[in-house]
N, C-alpha and C positions, 0 to 999 in steps of 0.2 A: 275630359272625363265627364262622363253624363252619367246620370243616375235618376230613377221615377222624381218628378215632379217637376225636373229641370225645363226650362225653356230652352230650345236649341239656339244660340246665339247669333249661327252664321249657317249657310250651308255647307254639311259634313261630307265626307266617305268616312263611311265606319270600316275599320279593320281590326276593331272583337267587340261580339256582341255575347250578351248571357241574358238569354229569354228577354228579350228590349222590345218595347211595342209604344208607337206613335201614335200622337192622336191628328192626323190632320185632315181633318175634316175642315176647317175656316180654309184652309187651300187649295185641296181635290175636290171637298165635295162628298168623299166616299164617309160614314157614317159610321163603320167599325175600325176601331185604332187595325194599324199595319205592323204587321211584325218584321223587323230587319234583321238582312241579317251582313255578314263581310264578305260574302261571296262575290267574284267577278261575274257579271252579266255580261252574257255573249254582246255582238257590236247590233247596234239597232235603232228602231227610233222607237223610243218609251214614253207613254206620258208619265205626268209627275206618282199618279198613283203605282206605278210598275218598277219605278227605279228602288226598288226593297235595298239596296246599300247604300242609301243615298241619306241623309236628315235635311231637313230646311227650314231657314230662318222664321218664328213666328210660332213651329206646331211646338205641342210640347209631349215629354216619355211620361205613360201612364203605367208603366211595369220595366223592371228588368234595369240593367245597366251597360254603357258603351265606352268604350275606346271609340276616337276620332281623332282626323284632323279636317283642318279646315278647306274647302273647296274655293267658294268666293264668299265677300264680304260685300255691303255695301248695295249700294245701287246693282250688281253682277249677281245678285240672290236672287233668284224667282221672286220673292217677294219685293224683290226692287226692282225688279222687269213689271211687274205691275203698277209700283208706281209711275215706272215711265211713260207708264200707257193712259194714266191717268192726267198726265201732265198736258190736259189738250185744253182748246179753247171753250169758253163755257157753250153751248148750243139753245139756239133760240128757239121757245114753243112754237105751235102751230098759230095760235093768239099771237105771241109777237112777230111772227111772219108776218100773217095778213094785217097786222094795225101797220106793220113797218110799210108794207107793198099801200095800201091805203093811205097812208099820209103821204106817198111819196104823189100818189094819182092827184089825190086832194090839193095839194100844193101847184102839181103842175098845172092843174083846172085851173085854178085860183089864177096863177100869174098868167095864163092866156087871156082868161077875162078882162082881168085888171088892166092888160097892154090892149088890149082892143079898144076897151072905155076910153082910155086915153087918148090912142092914136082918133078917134073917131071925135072928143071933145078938142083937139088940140087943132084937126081936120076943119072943126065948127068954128073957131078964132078962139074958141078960149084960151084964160092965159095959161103957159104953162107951167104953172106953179102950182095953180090952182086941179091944174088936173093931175099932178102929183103927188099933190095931198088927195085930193079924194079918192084917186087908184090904192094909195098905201090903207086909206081908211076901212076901203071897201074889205082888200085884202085883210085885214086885220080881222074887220067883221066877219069874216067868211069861215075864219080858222074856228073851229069847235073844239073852244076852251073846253067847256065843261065834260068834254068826251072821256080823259084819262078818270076822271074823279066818278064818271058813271059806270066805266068798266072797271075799277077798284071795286065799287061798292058791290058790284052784282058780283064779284070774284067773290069780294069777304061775303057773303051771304052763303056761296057756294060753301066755301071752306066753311063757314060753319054748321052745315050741314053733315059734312063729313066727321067733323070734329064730334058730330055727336055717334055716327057710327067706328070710332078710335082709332080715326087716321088721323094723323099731324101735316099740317102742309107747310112744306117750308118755303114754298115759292108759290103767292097766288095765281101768275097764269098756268099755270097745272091744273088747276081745278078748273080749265075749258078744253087742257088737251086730254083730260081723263076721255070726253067726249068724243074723239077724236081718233081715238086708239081703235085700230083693226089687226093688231097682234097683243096678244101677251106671252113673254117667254119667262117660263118659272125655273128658277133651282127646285131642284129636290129636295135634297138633303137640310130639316128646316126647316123651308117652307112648306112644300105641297107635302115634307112626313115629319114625325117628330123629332128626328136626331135618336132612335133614340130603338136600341137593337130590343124585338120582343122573338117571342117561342110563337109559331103559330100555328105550328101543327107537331106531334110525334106520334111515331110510329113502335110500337112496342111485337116482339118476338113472342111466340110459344117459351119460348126457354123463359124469358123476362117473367110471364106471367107466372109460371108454374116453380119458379124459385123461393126454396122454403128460407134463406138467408133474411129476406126482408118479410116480417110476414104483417109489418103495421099496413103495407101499399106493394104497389111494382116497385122490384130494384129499379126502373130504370126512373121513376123520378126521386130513388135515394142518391144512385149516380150522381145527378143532374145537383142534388146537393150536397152534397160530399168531396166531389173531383173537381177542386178550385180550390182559389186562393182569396177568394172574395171576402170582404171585413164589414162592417158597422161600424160610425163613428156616433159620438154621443148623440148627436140627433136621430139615430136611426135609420140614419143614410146610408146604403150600400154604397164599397168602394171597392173597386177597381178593375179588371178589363172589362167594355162593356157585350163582350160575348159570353162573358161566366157570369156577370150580373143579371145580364136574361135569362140563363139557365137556375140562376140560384131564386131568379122573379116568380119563373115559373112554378118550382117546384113548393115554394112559401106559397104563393095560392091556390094549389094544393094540398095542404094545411102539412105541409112539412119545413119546420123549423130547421137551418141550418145548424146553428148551435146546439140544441137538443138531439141533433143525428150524432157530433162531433161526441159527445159524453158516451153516447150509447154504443158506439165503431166509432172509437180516437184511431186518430191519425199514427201511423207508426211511420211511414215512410215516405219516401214520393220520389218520382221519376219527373225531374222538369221536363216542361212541352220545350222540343227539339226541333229546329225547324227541319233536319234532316230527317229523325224519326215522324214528325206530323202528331206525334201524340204525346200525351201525358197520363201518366198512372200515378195513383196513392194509392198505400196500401192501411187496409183499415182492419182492428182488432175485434173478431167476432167470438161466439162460444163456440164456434167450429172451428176455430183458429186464424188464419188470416184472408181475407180478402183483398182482392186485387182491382181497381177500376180502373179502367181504361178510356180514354176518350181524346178523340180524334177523329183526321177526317176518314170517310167511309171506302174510298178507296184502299184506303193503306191498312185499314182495320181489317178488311174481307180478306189481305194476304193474311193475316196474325190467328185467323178463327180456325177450329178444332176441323178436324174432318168430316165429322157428322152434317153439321152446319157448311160447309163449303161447297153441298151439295146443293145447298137452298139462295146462294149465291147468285144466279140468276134474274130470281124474284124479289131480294133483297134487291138488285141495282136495279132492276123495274120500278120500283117505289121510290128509291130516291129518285131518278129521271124523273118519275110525276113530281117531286116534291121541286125540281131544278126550274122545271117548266113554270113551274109558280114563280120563280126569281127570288126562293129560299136558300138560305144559307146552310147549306146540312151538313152537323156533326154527327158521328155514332158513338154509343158506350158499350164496350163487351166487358165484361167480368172475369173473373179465375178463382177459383179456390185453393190456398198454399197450407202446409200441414204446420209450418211455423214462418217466419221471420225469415230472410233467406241474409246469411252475414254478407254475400256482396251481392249489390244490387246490381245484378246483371240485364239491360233492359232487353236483350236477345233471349234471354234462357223466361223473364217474368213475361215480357209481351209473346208469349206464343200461345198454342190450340187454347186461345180464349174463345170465351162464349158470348156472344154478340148477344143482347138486352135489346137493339132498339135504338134510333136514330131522333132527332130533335132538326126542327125546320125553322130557320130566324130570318125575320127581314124586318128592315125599320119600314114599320106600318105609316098608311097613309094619314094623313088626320080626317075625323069625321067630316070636318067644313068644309075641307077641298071640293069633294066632290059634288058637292051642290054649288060651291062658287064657279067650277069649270063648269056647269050644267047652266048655270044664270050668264057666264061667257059668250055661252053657244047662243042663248037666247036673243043678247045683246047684239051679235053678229063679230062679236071678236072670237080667233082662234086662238085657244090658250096652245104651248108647245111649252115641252118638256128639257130643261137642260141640264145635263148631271154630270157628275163626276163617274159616276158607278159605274158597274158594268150594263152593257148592254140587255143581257136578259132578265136582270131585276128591273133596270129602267122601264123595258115594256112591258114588264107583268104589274108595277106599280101604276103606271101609265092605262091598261088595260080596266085597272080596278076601278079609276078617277075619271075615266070614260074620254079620257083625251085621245087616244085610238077608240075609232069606235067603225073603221072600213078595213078591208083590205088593203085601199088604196093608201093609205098613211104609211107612209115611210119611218121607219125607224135606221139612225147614222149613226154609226162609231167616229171618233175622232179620230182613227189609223182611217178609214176611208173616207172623210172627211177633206184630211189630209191629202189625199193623192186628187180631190181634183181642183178641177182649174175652177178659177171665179167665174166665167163666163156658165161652163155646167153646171155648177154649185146653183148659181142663179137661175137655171133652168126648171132646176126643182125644189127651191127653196120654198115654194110656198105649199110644196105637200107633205113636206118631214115635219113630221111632229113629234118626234122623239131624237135629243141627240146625246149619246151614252159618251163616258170614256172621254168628254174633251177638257183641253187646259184652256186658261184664263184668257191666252188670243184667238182662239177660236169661237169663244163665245163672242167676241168684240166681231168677229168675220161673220158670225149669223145675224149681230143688229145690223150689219151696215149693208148686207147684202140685202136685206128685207127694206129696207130703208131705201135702196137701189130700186128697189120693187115700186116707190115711191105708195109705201104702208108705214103709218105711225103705229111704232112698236113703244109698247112698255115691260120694264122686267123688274122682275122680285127678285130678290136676295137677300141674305144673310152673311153669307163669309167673303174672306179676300180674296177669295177667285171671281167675286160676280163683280167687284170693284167698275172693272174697263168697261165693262158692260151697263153695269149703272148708270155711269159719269156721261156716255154718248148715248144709250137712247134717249127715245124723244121724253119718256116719263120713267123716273128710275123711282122706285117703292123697296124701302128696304122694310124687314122684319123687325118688331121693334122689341119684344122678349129675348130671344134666340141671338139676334144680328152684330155680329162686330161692329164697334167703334168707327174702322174703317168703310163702312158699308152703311153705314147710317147718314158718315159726313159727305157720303159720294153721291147718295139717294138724292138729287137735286130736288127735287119733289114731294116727295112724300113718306112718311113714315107709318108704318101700320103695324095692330098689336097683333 
């Protein structure tokens, strides 16, 4: 029995869910909680963000309540298919390469010499005792003590240079394969954006504008605060789905108070979000009697709109398309006006010839730094590359903004096509994909080790438990140091950054 707050124990199959929404983001990758639901999914190959009846060990329910049982336990969890992947041997820098392959040359030099002096003293009648101490002496002398105590010192000097721009190093030879590095492969979700769902474009209707019901602003950002379930906790924190907390973000920095709209149109009623229906309505108490909001996705909204409007349907799905092409997340709100309170809430008879307000476009934005850090990337001669959980066309309209695509030639790869090829191919064009959408936790491990194949020092960023395997085997793993799990910090062999 799961209910908001629970952490999922094990991995589930739900078989009843009421409005239940995941947050697993430290596992996918994907940035907006998932909504589940008990339905059987046709036979396929899924990644972990597509399996909607599915829970896993680790994320935890941020809305809504489940019935489950249990699938696997243990090490048989996704999240214990990661550990296993982590269970490898620790990997040696670039720095301890070349010292190892160097003391091995140093050494052989040394004992040719040493048996030459010898044989050539022992040749001349010396005795040969005597030429075995002074071969050992030589030997000894030859070896450069002082070597390990000068490469420390010039490491710690490095590392305190970074230390001052708020990287932690937890291993000094890192701070000479930072130098070393001709890939970087970043998460998304996290790092290269903030976690964190904003509004960054809407679109508003003829009807929205010219509706007398709201006449402080547009209905449609009264909508945008009205139509949720979002709260305040005493600090002033908004809580809960982070798709209605961007919508409730938005509409407060538009100087509209959620609680001050609630007093002025209290809430009479509400129709929960349905994953069958795709919408949710409240119905709110006006001097015209009752109002109706609607909101959901825009496909299923354009069946529910009046006839007048279903004329202009065309150009309506033209603007979302442009808003999709962005790698926005588009909801729409339509409205209805009722003469009272209807006694049964019939969501066929309230969701119909509504009146479409106006659509809202979300995507977790990139952060400002990013994109001057991949721009000082390029400079440096390393290619940063993009790796995510999400879907593919926000990956490359995110990717597009951060200037990580910046040809036609850049490849953008989903983990389903990923999937079908061979390591030999993959290898082929591994060094021009620069985006890869849609993958799970061993296919980020198959993109270090293929590039690594390539014989290029790769480094990668992360924050959650899917970049784990990946961390632990490239050459330089950098976890996030605000943002990053526990587990992604301890795997960061190298370095920590804020």
């Amino acid at each position: 029995m799961l209910e908001a707050g629970n952490i999922i124990p094990a991995d589930l199959r739900f078989f009843e869910t009421h409005q239940i929404k995941v947050d697993e983001s430290a596992l996918t990758g994907e940035s907006h909680n998932v909504e589940k639901n008990a339905n059987e999914l046709p036979e396929g190959d899924y990644p972990l963000g597509d399996r909607i009846n599915m829970g896993f060990k680790g994320t935890f329910i941020t809305n809504g309540r489940a019935l489950a049982y249990v699938a696997t336990t243990g090490m048989n969890t996704e999240l214990g298919r990661i550990a296993k992947m982590i269970q490898t041997d620790e990997t040696s820098t670039p720095l301890q390469k070349r010292l190892a392959a160097f003391g091995k040359r140093l050494s052989v030099g040394i004992l040719i010499i040493c048996t030459i002096i010898f044989v050539f003293g022992w040749l001349r009648g010396e005795n040969i005792l005597t030429m075995l101490l002074t071969s050992i002496s030589l030997a000894v002398a030859a070896i450069p003590e002082a070597l390990p105590a000068l490469v420390t010192i010039a490491l710690a000097f490095g590392a305190k240079r970074l230390v001052k721009s708020n990287a932690l190093i937890r291993k000094l030879p890192a701070v000479e394969t930072l130098g070393s590095v001709t890939y970087i492969c970043s998460d998304k979700t996290g790092t290269l954006t903030l976690n964190k769902m904003t509004v960054q474009e809407t679109f508003e209707t003829d009807d929205n504008k010219t509706n007398p019901l709201f006449s402080n602003s547009s209905a449609l950002l009264n909508a945008m605060a009205l139509n949720n379930d979002v709260s305040k906790d005493k600090d002033g924190k908004w809580l809960g789905d982070s798709t209605e907390v961007a919508l409730v973000q938005y509409a407060f920095n538009n100087s509209l108070e959620r609680e001050n709209l609630e007093i002025q149109f209290p809430r009479m009623a509400e129709l929960p979000f349905d994953s069958s229906r795709k919408c949710m309505t409240t119905l709110h108490k006006t001097e015209h009697g009752i109002i109706a909001i609607t909101k959901g996705a825009v496909d299923v909204l354009f069946e529910k709109l009046n006839h007048e409007q279903k004329l202009f349907v065309p150009e309506y799905e033209s603007k979302v398309n442009e808003m999709a092409e962005k790698g926005y997340r588009v909801l729409g709100y339509a409205i209805k006006t009722l003469p009272s309170l209807p006694e049964n809430l019939d969501a066929d008879e309230i969701e119909t010839s509504l009146t479409l307000i106006g659509f809202a476009g979300m995507i977790d934005p990139p952060r400002e730094e990013a994109k001057q850090a991949v721009a000082e990337c390029k400079q440096a001669g390393i290619i940063p590359v993009m790796i995510t959980g999400d879907h593919k066309l926000t990956a490359k309209a995110i990717a597009k903004q951060l200037g990580i695509i910046s040809s036609e030639e850049d490849i953008v790869l989903s983990g389903s096509e990923l999937s079908k090829l061979t390591l030999e191919a993959f290898e082929n064009i591994v060094e021009k994909v620069r985006v890869y959408a849609r993958v799970n936790p061993e296919q980020k491990l198959k993109i270090i080790t293929a590039l690594q194949a390539k014989h290029h020092f790769v480094a990668m960023t992360g924050d959650g438990v899917n970049d784990a395997p990946a961390l632990k085997n490239a050459d330089i793993g950098i976890a996030m140091g605000i943002n990053g799990t526990e587990v992604s910090k301890k795997l960061a062999h190298d370095f920590i950054g804020r």
